[in-house]
C-alpha positions in Angstrom: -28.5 -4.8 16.0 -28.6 -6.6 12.9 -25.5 -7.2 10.5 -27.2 -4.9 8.0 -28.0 -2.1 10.7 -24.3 -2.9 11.7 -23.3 -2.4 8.3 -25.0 0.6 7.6 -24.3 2.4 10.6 -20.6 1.9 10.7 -19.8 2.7 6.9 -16.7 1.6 5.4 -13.2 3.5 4.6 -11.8 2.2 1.4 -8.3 2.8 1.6 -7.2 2.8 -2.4 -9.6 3.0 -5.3 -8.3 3.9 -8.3 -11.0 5.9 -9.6 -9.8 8.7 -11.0 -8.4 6.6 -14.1 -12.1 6.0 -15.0 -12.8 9.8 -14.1 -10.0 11.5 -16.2 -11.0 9.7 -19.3 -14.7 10.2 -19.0 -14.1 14.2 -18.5 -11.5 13.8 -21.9 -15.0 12.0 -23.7 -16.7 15.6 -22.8 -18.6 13.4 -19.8 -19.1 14.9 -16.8 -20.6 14.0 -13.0 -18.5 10.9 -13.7 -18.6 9.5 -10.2 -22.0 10.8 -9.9 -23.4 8.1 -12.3 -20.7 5.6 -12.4 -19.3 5.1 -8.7 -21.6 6.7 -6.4 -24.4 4.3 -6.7 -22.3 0.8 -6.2 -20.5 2.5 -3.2 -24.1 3.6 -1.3 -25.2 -0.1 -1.9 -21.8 -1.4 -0.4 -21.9 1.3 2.3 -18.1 3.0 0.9 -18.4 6.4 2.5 -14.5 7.5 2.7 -12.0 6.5 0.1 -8.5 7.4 -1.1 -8.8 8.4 -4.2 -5.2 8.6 -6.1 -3.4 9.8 -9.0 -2.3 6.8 -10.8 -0.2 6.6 -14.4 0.0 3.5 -16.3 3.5 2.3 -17.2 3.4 4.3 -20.8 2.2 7.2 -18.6 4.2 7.4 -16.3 7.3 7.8 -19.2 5.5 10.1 -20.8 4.3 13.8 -19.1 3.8 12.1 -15.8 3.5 16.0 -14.0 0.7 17.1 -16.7 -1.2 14.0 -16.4 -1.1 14.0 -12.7 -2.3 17.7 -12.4 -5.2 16.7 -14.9 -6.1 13.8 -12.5 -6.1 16.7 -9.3 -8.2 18.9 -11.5 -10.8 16.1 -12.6 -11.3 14.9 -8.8 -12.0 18.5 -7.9 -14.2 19.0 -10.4 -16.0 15.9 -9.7 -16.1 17.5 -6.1 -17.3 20.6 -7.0 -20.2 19.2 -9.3 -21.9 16.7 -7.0 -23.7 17.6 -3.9 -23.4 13.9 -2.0 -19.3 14.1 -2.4 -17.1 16.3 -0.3 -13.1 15.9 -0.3 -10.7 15.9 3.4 -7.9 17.9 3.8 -7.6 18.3 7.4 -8.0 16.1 10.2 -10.8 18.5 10.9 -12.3 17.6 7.8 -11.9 13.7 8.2 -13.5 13.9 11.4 -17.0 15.3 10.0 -16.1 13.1 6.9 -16.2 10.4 9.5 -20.0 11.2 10.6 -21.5 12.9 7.6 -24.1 11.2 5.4 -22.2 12.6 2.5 -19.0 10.6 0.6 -15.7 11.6 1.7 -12.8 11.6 -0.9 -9.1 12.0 0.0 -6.2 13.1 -3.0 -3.6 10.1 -2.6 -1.1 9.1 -5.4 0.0 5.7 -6.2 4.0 6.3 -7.6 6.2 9.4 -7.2 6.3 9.8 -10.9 4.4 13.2 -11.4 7.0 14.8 -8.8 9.7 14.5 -11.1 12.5 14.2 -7.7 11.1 18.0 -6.9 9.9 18.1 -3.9 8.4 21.8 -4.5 6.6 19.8 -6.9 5.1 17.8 -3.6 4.2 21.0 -2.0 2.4 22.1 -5.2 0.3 18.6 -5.0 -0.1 19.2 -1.5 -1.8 23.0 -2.3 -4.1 20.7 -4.0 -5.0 18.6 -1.5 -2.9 15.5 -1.4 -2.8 14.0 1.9 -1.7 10.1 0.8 1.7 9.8 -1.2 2.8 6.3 -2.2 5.7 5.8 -3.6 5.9 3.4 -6.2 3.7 1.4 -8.2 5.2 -1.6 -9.5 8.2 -0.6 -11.0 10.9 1.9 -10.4 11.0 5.2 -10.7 13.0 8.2 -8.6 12.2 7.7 -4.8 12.5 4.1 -4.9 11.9 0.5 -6.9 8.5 -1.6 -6.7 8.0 -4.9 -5.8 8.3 -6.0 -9.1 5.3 -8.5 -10.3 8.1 -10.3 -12.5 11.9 -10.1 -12.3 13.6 -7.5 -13.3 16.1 -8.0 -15.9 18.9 -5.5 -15.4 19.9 -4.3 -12.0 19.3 -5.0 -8.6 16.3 -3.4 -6.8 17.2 -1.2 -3.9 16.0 0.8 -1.5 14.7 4.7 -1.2 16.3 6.6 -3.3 17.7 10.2 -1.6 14.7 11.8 -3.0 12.9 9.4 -1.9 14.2 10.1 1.4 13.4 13.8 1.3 9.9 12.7 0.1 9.0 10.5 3.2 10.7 13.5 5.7 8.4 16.2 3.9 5.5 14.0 4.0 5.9 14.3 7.9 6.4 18.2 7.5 3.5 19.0 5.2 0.9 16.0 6.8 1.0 13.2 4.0 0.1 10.2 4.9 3.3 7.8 3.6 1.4 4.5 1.6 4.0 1.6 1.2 2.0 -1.0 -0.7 3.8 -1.8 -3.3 7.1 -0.7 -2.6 9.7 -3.5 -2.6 11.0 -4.6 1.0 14.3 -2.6 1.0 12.2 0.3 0.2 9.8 -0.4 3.3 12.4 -0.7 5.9 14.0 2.8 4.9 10.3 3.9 5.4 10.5 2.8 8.8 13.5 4.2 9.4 13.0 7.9 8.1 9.3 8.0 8.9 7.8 10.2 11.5 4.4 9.1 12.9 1.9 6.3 11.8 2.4 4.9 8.4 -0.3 2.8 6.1 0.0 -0.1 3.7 -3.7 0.9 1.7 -3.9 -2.0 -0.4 -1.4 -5.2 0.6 -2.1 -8.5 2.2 0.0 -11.0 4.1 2.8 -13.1 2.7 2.8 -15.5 5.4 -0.8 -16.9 3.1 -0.2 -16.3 -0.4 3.7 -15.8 -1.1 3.9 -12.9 -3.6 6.1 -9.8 -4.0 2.9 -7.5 -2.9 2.8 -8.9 0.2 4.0 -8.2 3.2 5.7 -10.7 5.5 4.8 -10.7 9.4 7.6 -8.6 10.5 6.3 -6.0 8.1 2.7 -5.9 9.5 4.5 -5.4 12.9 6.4 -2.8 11.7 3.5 -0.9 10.7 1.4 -1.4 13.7 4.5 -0.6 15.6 4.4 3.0 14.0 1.0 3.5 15.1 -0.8 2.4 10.9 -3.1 0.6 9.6 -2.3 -2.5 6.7 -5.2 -2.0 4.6 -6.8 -5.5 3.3 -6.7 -5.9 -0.8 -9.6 -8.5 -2.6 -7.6 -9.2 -5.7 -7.2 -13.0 -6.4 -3.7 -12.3 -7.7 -2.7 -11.4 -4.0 -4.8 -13.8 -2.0 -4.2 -17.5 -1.3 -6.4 -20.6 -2.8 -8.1 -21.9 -6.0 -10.8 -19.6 -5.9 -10.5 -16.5 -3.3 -13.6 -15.7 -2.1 -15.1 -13.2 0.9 -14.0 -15.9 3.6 -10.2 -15.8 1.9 -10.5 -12.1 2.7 -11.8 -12.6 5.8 -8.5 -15.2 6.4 -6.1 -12.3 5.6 -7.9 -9.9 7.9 -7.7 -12.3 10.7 -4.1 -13.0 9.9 -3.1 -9.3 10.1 -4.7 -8.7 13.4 -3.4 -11.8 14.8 0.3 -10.0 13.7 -0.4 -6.3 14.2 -3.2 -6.6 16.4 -7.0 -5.3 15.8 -6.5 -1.6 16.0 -4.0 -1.9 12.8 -5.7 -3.3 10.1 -8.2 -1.5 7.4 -9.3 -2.3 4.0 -8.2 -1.3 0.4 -10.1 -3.3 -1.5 -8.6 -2.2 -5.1 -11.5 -2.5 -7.1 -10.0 -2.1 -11.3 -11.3 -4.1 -13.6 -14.1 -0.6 -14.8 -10.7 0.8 -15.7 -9.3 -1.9 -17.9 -11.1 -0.4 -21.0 -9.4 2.7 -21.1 -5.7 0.4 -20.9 -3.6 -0.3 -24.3 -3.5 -4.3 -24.6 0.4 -3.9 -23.4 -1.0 -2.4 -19.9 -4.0 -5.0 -19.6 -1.7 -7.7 -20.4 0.8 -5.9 -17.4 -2.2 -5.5 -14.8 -2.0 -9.6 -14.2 -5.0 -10.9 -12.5 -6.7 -8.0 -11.8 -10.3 -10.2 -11.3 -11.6 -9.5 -7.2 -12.4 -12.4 -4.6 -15.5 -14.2 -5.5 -18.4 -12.1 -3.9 -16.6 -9.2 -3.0 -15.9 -8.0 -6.7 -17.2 -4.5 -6.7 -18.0 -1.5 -4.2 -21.5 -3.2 -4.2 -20.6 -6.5 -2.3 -18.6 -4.4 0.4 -22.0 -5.2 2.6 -21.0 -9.0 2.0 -17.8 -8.8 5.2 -19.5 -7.6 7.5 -21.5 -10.9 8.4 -18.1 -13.2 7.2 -16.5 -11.1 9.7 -19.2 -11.8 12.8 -19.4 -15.3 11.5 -15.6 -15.7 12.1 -15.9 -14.3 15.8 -15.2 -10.6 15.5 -17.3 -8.3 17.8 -19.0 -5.7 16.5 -16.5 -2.7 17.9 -13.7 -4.4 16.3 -15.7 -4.5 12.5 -16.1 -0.8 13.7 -12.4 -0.7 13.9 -11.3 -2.7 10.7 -13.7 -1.1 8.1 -13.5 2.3 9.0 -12.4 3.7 12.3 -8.8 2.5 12.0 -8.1 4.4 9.6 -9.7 7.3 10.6 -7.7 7.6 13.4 -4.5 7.2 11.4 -5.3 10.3 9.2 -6.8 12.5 11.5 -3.4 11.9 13.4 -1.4 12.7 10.4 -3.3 15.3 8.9 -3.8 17.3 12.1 
């Protein structure tokens, strides 16, 4: 089999893209079939055919009417759903499955920061009725379930953990069948995940401290904790969180080795966090805040996603475990979860 065949046969599950910002803006422009014509044909050349697709508020959103603009965002990826015959969204474990083997794209509802549920968690359940199945927590900053990792230091108070509603959050995740996301929470935060979570647990987008010493990170311990719970740390390219002068696919390939080394092969994904397409829509205040967005040299866009598979033979993995890290890891996590 060749690396392309490989490649192509296997697909890849993206663990956080953040889309929908692009999507919701385009539909407010009177543009329609956004994916369609703008995502669709980068993620068929880079062989993306699953991805978490979540609600995400910029800092001046997320002050503003965080609930409105989230349900916009739910509406926008259904209608996106609705309007394209190669897409088809997963609610069920059911659903993930087929996802899994279909020809077609598979999106998933996630949300990246709490801020749309106001601390109601009847306000989860309503997100849930419209097909959430990934909830993370924070972005990075605080807000009512818990406090970010912070890209700078904060000036006034001391970050804590989960907040009680942030508590109730994680415990109806585990009722309802949400998958609990902890990128980007701060580390206080991720242990009182661990504690009050039920089940298998996912970092979508965060590498591994132990190379590049940054706040989004997650020490070894961490990635332990995870694979301890039965989840998957999914693999981020941004240079801001990867280690060297100039991070390129072989740097990502370094911080997917590390993590299996730590958590072992069956827990680790990718989330590659592909952003810069929605930097035009972003106030200079929230382009200046999004530091480093750029991607690892090579593996900048949904396109290059074809570009690990052959880093990751090179480096000496077999072909069931690149089966494992691009998508069948996390397949396995959400059809556990959602079922």
């Amino acid at each position: 089999m060749t690396t392309h065949t490989l490649h192509k046969e296997v697909g890849v599950f993206d663990a956080h893209a953040d889309l929908l910002y692009t999507v919701v803006r385009e539909h407010e422009l009177g543009n329609e079939r956004v994916i369609e014509d703008r995502f669709l044909p980068g993620m068929r050349a880079g062989g993306i055919d699953m991805r978490v697709a979540p609600i995400y508020l910029d800092a001046g959103q997320a002050r503003e009417s965080a609930t409105r603009l989230g349900l916009r965002m739910a509406e926008s990826f259904h209608r996106e759903i609705e309007q394209t015959a190669e897409l088809e969204s997963a609610r069920t474990a059911k659903e993930v499955e087929s996802g899994a083997e279909s020809d077609e794209v598979t999106l998933i509802l996630g949300m990246e920061g709490a801020e749309p549920l106001k601390g109601d968690l009847a306000v989860l359940d309503t997100f849930y009725r419209l097909g959430l199945r990934v909830l993370g927590l924070t972005h990075s900053r605080r807000n009512m379930a818990a406090d970010g990792a912070f890209f700078e230091p904060i000036r006034t108070g001391e970050p804590g953990g989960l907040s009680a509603f942030g508590v109730d959050a994680v415990e109806r995740c585990a009722e309802q069948g949400i998958v609990v996301d902890v990128s980007h929470l701060n580390e206080p935060g991720f242990w009182d995940v661990i504690e009050f979570a039920e089940g298998p647990i996912i970092a979508s987008h965060s590498n591994c401290r132990e190379l590049r010493d940054h706040p989004r990170n997650l020490r070894d311990e961490q990635l332990h904790a995870i694979a301890e719970s039965g989840g998957v740390v999914g693999i981020n390219a941004l240079q801001a969180f990867l280690h060297g002068d100039d991070p390129g696919v072989e740097t990502v390939v370094d911080q997917l080795e590390h993590a299996v080394d730590v958590a072992g092969v069956d827990h680790v994904g990718v989330g590659f966090d592909f952003y810069e397409y929605n930097l035009e829509y972003m106030s200079p205040a929230e382009r200046a805040y999004m530091i480093n967005v750029s991607a690892a040299d090579g593996l900048g866009e949904d396109g290059d996603v074809g570009n690990l598979t052959p880093a990751l033979l090179k480096r000496g993995f077999d072909p069931d475990d690149v089966r494992k890290l691009l998508k069948w890891n996390l397949v396995r996590v959400f059809q556990q979860v959602l079922d």
